[in-house]
MITOR-194359 format. One line per 3 residues: number of its first residue (from 1); their letters; for each residue x, y negated, z negated of N, C-alpha, C. Coordinates in nm, 4 decimals, always signed. Each point is the difference from the previous one (the first is absolute). Layout:
NUM) a) X/Y/Z/X/Y/Z/X/Y/Z ~ ... $
END
This chain:
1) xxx) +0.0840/+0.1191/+0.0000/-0.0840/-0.1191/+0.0000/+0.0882/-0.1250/+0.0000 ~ -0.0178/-0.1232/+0.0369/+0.0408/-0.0830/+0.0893/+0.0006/-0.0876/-0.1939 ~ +0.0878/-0.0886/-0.0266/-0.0430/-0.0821/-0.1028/-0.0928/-0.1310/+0.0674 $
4) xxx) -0.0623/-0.0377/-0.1455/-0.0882/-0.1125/+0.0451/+0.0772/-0.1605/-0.0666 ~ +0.0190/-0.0893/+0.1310/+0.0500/-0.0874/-0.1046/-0.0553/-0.1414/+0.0552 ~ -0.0939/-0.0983/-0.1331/-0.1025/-0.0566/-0.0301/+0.0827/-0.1303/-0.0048 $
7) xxx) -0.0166/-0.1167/+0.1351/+0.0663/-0.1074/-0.0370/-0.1026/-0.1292/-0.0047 ~ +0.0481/-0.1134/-0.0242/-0.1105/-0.1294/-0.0191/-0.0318/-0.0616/+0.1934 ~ -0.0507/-0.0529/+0.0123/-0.0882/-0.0452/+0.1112/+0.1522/-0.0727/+0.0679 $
10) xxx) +0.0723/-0.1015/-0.0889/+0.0638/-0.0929/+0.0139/+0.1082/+0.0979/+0.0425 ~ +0.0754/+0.1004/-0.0820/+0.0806/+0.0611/+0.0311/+0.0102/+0.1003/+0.1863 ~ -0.1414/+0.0778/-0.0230/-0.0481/+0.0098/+0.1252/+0.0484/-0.1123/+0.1070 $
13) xxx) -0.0961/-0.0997/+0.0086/+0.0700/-0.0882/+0.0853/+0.0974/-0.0775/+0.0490 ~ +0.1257/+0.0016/-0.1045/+0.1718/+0.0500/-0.0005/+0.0142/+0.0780/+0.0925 ~ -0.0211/+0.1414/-0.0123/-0.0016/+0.0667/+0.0135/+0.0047/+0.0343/+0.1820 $
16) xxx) -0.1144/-0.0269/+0.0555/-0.0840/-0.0514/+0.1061/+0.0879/-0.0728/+0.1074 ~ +0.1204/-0.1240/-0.0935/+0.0742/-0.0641/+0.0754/+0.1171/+0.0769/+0.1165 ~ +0.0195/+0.1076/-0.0844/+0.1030/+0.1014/+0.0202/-0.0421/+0.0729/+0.1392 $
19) xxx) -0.1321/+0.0308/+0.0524/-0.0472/+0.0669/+0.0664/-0.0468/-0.0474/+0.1418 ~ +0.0025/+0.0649/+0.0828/+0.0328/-0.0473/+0.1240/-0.2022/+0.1072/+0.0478 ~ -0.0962/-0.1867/+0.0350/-0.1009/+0.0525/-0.0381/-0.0356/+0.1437/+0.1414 $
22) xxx) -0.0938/+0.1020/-0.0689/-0.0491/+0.1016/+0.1560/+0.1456/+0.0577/+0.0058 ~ +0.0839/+0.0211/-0.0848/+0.0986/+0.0768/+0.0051/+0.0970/+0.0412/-0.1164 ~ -0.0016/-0.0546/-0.0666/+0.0541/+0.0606/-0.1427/-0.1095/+0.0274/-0.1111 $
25) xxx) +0.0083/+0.1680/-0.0856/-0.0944/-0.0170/-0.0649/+0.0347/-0.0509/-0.1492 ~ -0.0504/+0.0345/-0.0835/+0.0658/-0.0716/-0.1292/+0.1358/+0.0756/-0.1140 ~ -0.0011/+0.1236/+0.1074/+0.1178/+0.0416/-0.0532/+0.0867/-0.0485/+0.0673 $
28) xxx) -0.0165/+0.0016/+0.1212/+0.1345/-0.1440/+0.1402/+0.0075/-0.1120/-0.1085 ~ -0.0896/-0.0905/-0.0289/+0.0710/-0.1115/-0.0592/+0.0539/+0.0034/-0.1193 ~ -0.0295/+0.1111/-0.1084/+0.0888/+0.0285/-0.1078/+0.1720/+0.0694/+0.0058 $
31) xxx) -0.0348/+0.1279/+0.0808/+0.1150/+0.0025/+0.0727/+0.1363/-0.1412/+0.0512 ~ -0.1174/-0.0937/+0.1060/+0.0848/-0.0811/+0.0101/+0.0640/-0.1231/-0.0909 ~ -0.0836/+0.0155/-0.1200/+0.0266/-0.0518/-0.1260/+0.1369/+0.0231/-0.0485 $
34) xxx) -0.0144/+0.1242/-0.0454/+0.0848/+0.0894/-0.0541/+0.1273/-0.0197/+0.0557 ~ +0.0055/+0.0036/+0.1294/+0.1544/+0.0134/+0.0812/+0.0079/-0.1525/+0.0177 ~ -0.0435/-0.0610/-0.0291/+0.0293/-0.1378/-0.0070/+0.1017/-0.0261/-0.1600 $
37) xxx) -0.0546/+0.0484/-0.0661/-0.0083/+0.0109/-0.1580/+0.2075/+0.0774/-0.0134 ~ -0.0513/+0.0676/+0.0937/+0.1026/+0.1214/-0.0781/+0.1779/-0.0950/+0.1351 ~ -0.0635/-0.0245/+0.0793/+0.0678/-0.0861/+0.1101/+0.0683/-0.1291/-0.0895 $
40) xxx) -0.0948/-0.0577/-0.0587/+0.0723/-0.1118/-0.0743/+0.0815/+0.0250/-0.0995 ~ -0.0179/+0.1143/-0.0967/+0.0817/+0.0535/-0.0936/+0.1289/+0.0440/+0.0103 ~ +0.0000/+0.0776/+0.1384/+0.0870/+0.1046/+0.0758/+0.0745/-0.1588/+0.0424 $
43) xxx) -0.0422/-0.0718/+0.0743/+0.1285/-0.1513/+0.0275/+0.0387/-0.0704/-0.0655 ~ -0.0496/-0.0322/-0.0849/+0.1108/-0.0794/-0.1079/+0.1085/-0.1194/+0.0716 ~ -0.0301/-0.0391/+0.1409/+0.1152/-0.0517/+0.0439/-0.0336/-0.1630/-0.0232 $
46) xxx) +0.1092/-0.0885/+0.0181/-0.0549/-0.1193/-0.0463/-0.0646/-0.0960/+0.1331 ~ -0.1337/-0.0382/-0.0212/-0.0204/-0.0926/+0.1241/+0.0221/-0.0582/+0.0841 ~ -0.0298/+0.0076/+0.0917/+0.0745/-0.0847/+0.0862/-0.0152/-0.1410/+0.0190 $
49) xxx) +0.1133/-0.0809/+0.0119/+0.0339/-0.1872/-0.0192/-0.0706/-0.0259/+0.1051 ~ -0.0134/-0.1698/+0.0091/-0.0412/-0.0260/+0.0690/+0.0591/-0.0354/+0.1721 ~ +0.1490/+0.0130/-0.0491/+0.0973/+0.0335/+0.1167/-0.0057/+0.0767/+0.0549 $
52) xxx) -0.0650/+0.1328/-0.0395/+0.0018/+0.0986/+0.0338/-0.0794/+0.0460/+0.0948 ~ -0.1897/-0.1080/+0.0888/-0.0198/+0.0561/+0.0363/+0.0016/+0.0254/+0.1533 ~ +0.1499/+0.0094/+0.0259/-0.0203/+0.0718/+0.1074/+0.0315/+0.1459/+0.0278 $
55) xxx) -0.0206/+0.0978/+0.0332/-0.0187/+0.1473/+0.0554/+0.1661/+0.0445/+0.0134 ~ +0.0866/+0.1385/-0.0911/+0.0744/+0.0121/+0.0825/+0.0292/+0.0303/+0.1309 ~ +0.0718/-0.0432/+0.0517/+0.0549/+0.0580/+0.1765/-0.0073/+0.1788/-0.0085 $
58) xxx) +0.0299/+0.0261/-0.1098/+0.0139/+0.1245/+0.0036/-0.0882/+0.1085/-0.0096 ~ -0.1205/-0.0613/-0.0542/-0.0811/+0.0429/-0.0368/-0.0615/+0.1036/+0.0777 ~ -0.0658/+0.1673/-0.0436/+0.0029/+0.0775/+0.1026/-0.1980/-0.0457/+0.0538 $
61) xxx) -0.0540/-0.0515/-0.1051/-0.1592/-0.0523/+0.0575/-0.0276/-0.1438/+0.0790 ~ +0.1335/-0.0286/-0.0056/+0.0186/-0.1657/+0.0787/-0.1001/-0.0150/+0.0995 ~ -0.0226/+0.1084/+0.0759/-0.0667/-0.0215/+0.1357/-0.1481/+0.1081/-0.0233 $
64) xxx) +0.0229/+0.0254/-0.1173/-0.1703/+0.1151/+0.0044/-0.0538/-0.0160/-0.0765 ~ -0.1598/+0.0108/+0.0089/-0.0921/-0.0133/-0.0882/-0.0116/+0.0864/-0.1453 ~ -0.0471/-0.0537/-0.0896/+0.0376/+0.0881/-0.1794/-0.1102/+0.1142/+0.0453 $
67) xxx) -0.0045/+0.0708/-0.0484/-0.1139/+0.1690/-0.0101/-0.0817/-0.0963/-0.0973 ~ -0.1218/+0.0120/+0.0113/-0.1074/-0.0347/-0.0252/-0.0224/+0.0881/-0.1575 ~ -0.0393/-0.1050/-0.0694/+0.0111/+0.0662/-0.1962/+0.1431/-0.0533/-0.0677 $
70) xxx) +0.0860/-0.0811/+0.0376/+0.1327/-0.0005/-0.0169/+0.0062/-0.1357/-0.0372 ~ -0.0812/-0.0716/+0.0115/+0.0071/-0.1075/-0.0267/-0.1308/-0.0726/-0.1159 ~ -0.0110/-0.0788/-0.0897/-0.1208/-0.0531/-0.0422/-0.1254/-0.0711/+0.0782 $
73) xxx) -0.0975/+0.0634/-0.0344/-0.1113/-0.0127/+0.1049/-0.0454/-0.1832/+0.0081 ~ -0.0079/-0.0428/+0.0869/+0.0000/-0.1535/+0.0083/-0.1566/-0.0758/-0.0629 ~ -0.0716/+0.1360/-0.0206/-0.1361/-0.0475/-0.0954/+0.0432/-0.0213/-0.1669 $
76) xxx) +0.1130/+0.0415/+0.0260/+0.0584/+0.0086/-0.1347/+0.0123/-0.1584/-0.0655 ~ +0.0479/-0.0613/+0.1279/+0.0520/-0.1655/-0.0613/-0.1192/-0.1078/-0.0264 ~ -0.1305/+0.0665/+0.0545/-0.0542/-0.1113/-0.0496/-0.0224/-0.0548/-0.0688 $
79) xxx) -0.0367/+0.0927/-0.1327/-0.0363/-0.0645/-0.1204/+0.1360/-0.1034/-0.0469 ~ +0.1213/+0.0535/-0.0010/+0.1134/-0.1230/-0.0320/-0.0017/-0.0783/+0.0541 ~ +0.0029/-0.0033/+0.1115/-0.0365/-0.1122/+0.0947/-0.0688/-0.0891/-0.0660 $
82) xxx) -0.1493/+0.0052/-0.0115/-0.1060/-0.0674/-0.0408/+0.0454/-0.0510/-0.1380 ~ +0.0685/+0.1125/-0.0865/+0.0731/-0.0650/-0.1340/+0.1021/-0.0835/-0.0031 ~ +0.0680/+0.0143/+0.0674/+0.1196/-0.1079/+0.0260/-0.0492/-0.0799/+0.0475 $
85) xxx) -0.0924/-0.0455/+0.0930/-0.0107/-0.1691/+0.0675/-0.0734/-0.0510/-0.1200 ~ -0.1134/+0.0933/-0.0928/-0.0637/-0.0425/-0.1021/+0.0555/-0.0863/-0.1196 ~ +0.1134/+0.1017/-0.0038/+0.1010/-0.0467/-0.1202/+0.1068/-0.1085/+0.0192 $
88) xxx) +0.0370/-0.0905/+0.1146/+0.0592/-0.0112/+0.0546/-0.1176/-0.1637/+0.0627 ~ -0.1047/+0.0050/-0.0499/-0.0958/-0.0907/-0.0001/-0.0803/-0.0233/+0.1292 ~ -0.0279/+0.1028/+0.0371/-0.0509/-0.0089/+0.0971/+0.0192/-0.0292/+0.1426 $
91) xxx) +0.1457/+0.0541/+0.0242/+0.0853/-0.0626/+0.1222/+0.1205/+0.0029/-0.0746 ~ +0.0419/+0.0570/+0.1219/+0.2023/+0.0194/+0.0111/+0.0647/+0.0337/+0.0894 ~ +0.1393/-0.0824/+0.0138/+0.0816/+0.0475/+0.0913/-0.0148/+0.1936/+0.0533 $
94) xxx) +0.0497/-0.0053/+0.1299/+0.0224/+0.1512/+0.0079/+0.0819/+0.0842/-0.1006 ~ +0.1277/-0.0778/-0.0396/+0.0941/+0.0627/-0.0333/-0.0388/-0.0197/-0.1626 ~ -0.0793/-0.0743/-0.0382/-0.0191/-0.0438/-0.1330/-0.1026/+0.1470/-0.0417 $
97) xxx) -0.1262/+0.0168/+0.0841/-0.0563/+0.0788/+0.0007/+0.0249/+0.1516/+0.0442 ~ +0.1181/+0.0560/+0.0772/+0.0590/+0.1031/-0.0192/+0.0410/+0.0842/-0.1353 ~ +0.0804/-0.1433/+0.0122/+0.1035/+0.0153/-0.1548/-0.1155/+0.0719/-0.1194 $
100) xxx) -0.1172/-0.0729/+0.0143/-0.0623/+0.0452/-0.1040/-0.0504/+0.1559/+0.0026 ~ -0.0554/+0.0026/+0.1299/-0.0579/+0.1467/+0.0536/+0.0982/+0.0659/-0.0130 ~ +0.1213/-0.0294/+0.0137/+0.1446/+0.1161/-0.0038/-0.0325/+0.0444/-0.1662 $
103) xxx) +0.0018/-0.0752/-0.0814/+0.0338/+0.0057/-0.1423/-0.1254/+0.0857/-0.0530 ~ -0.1470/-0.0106/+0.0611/-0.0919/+0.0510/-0.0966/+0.0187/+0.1433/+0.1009 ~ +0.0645/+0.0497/+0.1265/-0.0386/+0.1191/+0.0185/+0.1524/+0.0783/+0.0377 $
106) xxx) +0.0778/-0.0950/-0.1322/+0.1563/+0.1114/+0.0287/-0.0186/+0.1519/-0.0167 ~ -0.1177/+0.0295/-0.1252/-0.0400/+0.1614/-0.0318/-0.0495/+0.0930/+0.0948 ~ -0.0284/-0.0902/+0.0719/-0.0844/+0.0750/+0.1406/+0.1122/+0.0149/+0.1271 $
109) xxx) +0.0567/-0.1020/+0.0002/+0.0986/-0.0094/+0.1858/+0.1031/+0.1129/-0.0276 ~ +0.0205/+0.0785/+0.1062/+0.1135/+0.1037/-0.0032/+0.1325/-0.0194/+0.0864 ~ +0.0448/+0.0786/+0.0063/+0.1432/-0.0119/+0.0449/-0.0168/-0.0830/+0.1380 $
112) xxx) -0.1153/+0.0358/+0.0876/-0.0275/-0.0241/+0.1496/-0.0527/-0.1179/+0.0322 ~ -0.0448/-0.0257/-0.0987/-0.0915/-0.1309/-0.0382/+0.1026/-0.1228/+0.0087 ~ +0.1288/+0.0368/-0.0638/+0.1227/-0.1112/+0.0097/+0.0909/+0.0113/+0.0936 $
115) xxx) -0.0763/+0.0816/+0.1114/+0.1193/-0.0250/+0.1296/-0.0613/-0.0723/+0.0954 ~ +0.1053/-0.0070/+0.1071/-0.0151/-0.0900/+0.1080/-0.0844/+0.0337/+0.0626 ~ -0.0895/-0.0672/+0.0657/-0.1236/+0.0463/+0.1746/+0.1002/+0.0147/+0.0974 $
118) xxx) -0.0353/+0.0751/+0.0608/+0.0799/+0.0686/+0.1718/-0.0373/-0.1268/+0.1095 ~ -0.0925/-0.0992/-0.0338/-0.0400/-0.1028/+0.1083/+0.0705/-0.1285/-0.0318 ~ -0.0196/-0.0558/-0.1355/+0.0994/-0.1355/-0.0534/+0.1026/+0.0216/-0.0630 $
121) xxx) +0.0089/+0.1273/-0.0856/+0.0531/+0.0096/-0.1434/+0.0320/-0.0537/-0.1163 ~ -0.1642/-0.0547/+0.0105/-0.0418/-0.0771/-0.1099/-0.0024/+0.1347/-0.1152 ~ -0.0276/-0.0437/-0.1313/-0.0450/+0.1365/-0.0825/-0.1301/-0.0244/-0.0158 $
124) xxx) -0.0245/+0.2020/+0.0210/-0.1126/+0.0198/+0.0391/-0.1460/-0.0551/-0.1003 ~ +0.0444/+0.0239/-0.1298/-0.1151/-0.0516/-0.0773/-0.0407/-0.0989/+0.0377 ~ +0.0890/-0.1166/+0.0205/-0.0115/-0.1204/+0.0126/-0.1020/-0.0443/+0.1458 $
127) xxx) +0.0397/+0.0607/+0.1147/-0.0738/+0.0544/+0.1119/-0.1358/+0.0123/-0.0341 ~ -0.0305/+0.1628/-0.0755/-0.0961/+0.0318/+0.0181/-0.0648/-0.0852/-0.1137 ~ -0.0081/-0.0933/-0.1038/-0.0380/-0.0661/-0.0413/-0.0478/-0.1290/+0.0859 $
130) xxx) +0.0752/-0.0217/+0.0443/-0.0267/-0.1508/+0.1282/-0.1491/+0.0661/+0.1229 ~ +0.0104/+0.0981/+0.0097/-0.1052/+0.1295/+0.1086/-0.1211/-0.0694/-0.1189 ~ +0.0267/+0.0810/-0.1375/-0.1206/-0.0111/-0.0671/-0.0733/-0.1570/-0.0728 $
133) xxx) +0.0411/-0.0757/+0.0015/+0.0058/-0.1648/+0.0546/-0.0710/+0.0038/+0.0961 ~ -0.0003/+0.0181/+0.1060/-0.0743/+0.0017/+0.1240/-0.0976/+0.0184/-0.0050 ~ -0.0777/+0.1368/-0.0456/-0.1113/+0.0726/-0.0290/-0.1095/-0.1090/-0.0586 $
136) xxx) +0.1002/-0.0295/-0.1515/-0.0617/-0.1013/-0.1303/-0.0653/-0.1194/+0.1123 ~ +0.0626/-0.0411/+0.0835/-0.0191/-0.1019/+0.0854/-0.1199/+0.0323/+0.0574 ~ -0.0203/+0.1060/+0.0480/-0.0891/+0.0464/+0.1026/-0.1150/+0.0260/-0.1541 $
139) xxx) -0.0218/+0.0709/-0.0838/-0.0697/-0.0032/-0.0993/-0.0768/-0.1171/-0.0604 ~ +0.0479/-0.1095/+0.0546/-0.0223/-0.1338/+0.0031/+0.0670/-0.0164/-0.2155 ~ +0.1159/+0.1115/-0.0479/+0.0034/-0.0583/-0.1488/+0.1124/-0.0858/-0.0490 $
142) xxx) +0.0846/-0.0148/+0.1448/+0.0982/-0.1278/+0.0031/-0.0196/-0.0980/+0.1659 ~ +0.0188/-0.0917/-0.0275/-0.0483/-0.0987/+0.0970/+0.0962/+0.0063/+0.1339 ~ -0.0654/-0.0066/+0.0928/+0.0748/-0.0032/+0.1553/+0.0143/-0.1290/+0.0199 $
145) xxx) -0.0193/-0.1123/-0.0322/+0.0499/-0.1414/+0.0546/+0.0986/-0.0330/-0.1480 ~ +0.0963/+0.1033/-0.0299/+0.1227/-0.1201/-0.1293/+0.0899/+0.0038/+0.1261 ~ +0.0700/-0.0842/-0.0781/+0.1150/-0.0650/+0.0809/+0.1073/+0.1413/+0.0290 $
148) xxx) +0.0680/+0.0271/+0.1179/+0.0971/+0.0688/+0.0065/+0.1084/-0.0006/-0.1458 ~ -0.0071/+0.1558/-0.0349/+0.1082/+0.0105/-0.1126/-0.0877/+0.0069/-0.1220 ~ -0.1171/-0.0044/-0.0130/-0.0326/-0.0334/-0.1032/-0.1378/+0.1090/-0.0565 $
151) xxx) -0.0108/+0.0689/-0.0834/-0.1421/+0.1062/-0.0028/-0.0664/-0.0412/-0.1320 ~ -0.1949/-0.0474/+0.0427/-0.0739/-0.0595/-0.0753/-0.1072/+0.1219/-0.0377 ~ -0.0536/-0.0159/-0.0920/-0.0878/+0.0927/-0.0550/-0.1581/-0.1045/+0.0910 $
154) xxx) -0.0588/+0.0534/+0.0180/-0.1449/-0.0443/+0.0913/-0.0850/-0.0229/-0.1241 ~ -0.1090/-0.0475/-0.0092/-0.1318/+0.0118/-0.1103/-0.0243/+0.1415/-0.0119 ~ -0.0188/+0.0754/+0.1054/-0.0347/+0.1005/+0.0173/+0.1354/+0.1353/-0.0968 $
157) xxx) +0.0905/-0.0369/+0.0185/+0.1610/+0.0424/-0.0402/-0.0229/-0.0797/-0.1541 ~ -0.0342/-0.0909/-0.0511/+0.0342/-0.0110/-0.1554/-0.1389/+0.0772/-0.0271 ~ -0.1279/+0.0278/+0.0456/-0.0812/+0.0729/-0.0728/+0.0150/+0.0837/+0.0103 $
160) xxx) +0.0708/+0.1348/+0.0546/+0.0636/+0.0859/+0.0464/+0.0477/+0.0165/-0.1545 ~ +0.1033/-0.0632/-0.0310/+0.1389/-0.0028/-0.0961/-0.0759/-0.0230/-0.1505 ~ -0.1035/-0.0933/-0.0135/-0.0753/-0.0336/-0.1142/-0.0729/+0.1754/+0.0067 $
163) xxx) -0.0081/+0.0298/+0.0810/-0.1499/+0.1135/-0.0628/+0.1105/+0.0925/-0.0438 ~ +0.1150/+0.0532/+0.0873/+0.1162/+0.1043/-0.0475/+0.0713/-0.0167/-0.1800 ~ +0.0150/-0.1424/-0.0300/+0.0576/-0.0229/-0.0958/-0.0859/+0.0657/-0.1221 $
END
């Protein structure tokens, strides 16, 4: 018999972020929890600077796409997202607002998460965080007319953040 294990609504929908929808079931996104979990433990290496982000030359994925599960799922960033421009007063630089999203989801990003993209070699979190920005945009919960450089929480984006808190 299979164990039964009983989580909160909120946790569930954590949970949820992990999962890639019509295709992972909820053992896929715990799974991909887990090796996220055990990925960050297992590296221990120290972050990478901000000099740093460009891609080595050497690198053997320089030119190929990551295997799909290998990386943190980009539904993942929203909620920091939305917390950092919140905290941060409602609007912030890109890099002001990274910085923050870097810091509330160091427990989560794995080894793959802090390497270079095969297209800019920007690092990838940082990437797929800027992707999930986009979305928020399209969600209408950060505003499409701020000024270049700059990410605003919408009316729609601080009631968002008020009901989560």
């Amino acid at each position: 018999m299979m164990p039964v294990i009983r989580i909160t609504d909120a946790t569930w929908d954590r949970l949820k972020r992990w999962a890639e929808p019509l295709e992972d079931s909820p053992e896929d996104a715990v799974r991909k929890v887990l090796a996220a979990a055990e990925e960050h433990l297992k590296c221990g290496q120290p972050r990478l600077a901000k000099q740093e982000n460009r891609i080595n030359e050497n690198s053997p994925r320089k030119t190929s796409r990551l295997r799909k599960g290998l990386k943190t799922p980009q539904q993942a960033y929203r909620r920091p997202i939305l917390e950092a421009i919140y905290e941060l007063g409602g609007g912030g630089t890109v890099d002001s607002v990274l910085k923050r999203v870097g810091e509330k989801m160091k427990g989560l990003l794995g080894e793959f998460d802090y390497e270079g993209t095969p297209s800019g070699g920007y690092i990838r979190w940082q990437n797929t965080a800027e992707w999930e920005r986009f979305n928020l945009v399209k969600d209408g919960l950060l505003k499409a007319d701020s000024p270049r450089g700059i990410w605003e929480l919408s009316d729609k984006g601080v009631e968002e953040i008020k009901r989560a808190v």
